[in-house]
C-alpha positions as CSV (number, residue, x, y, z in Angstrom):
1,X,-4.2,-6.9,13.8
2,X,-6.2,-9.9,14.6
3,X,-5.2,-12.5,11.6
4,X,-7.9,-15.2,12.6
5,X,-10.6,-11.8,12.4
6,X,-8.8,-11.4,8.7
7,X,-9.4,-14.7,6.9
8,X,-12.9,-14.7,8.8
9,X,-14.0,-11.6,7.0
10,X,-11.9,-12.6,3.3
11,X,-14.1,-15.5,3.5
12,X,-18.0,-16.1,2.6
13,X,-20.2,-14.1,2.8
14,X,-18.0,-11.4,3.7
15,X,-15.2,-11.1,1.3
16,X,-16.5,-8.9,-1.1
17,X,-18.2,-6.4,1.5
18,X,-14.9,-6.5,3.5
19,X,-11.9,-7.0,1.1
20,X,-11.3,-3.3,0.8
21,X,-11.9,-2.0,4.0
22,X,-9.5,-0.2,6.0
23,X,-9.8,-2.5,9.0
24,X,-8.9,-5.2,6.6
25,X,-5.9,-3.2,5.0
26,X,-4.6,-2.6,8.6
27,X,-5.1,-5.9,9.8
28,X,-3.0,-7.2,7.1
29,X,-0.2,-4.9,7.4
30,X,0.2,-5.3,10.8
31,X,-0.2,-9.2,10.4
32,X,2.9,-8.6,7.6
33,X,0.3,-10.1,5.1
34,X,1.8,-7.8,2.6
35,X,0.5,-9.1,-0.4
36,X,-2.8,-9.0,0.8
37,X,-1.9,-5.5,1.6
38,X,-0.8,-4.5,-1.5
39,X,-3.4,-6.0,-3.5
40,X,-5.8,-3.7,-2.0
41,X,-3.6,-0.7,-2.2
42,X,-3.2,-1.4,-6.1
43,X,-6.8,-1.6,-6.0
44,X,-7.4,1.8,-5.0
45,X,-4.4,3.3,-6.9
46,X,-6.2,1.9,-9.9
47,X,-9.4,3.5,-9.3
48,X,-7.7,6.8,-7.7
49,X,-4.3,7.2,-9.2
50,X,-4.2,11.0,-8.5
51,X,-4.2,10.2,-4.8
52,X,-0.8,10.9,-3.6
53,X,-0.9,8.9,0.3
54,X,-2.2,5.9,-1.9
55,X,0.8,5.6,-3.9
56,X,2.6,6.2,-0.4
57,X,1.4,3.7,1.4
58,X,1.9,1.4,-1.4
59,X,6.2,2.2,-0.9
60,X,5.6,2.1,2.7
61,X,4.2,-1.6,2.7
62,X,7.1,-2.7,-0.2
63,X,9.5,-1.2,1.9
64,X,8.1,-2.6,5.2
65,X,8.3,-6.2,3.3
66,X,11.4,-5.4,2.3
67,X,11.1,-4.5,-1.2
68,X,13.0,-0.9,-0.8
69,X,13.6,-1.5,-5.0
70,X,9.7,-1.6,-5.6
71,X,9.4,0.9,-2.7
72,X,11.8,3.4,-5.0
73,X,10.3,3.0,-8.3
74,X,6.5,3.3,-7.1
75,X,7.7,6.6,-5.1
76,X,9.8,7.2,-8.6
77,X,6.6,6.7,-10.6
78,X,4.3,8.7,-8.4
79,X,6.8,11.9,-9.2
80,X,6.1,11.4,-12.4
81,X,2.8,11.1,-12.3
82,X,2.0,13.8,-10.2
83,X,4.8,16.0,-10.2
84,X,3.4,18.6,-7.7
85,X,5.0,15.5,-5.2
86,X,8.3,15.1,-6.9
87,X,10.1,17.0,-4.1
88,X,8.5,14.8,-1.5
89,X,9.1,11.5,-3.4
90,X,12.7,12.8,-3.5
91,X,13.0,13.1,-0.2
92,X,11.2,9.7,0.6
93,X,13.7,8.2,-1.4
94,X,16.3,9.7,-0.1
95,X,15.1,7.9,3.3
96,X,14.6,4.9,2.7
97,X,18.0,4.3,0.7
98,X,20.4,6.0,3.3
């Protein structure tokens, strides 16, 4: 969670062997970067968008920013997309608008 060890590694030479890593995702959340955050998570929901905890953590960080609106629609969209999860998304969404 060490925000001085994040903009060392999203700078030369580093940032594009480090930009995606998970270190680098944490470190961002936890530093409540969350656009940095989210960039990468849209990153990886682009190249895996059958991959259900992506499209979680992506709500989770819009929620955490406080973005419950985004946080609803991407949990909305990711019961549509992969409908095997509706009933979770539901209830996720249920959650985080009580």
């Amino acid at each position: 969670g060490d925000e001085k060890t994040v903009v060392a590694l999203s700078a030369p030479p580093y940032e594009h062997v480090y930009r995606d890593s998970d270190l680098v995702l944490q470190a961002y959340y936890e530093s409540k970067q969350y656009g940095s955050a989210l960039a990468i998570v849209g990153g990886r929901i682009a190249e895996r968008p059958s991959d259900f905890q992506l499209r979680v953590s992506k709500a989770v960080i819009q929620h955490e920013s406080g973005d419950t609106p985004a946080a609803v629609a991407t949990l909305r969209q990711a019961g549509k997309d992969l409908p095997e999860f509706k009933a979770q998304t539901d209830q996720f969404i249920a959650e985080i608008t009580k």
